[in-house]
C-alpha positions in Angstrom: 130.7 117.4 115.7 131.0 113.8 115.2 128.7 111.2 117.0 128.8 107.5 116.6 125.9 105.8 117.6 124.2 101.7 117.3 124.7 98.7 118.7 126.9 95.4 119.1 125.1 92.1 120.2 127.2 89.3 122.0 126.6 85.7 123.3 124.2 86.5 126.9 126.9 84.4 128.9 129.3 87.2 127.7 127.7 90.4 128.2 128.8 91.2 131.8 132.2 90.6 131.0 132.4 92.3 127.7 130.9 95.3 129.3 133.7 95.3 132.6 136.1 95.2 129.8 134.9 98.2 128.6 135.6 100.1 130.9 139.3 101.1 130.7 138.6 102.4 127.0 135.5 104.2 128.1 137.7 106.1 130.4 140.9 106.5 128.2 138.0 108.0 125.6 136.7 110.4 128.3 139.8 111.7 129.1 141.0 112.0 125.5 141.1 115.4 123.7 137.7 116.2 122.0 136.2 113.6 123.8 132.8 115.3 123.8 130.5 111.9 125.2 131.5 108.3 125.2 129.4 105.4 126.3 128.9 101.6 125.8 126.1 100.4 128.2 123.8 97.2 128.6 120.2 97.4 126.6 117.7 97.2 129.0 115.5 95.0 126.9 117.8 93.1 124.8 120.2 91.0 127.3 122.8 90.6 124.1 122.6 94.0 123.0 125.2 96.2 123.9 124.6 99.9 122.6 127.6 102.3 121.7 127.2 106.3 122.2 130.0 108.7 121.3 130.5 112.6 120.8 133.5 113.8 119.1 134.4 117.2 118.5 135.4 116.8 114.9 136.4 114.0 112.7 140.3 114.5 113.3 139.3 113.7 117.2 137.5 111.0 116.2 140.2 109.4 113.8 143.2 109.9 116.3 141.5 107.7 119.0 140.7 105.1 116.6 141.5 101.9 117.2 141.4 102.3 120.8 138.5 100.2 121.2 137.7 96.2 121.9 140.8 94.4 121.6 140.8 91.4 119.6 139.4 89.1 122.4 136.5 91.5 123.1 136.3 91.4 119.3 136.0 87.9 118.6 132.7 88.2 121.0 131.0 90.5 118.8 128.3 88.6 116.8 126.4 91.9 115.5 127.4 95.1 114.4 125.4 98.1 113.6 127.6 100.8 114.5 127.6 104.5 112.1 129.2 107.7 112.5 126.9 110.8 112.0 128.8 114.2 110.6 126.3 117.0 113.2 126.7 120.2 110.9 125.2 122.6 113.4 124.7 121.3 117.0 123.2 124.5 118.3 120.0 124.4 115.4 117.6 121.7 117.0 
């Protein structure tokens, strides 16, 4: 299992839309093969913090919805990124 997990941060006057556009990738992601979990939400302390959440099934999953995400307008609206992916050996063991 693959999960990607962090944060974006964005200007405050552009949260709300960043986040609406958002949502046709969050679906496209949820309805994609190995899809395990995929969210990007609004912080509730930080009002330019956008955090990112995603469960893959393995990396090949992962790799063919690449590039699926923000397109370059949402991009440019990105001022922070802190964004990893995170190889889960064993789900079952914690």
């Amino acid at each position: 299992m693959i999960i990607v997990a962090g944060h974006i941060t964005v200007a405050l006057e552009e949260r709300e839309s960043y986040l609406a556009g958002c949502a046709g990738v969050v679906r496209q992601a949820r309805g994609t093969a190995g899809c395990l979990d995929f969210a990007i939400s609004a912080d509730l302390l930080d009002p330019q913090r956008i955090n990112i959440f995603e469960r893959w099934a393995s990396r090949e999953t992962l790799e063919a919805f690449r590039g699926s995400g923000p397109d370059d307008g949402q991009g440019q609206a990105i001022r922070t990124m802190a964004v990893e992916d995170f190889v889960v050996a064993d789900p079952g063991s914690a």
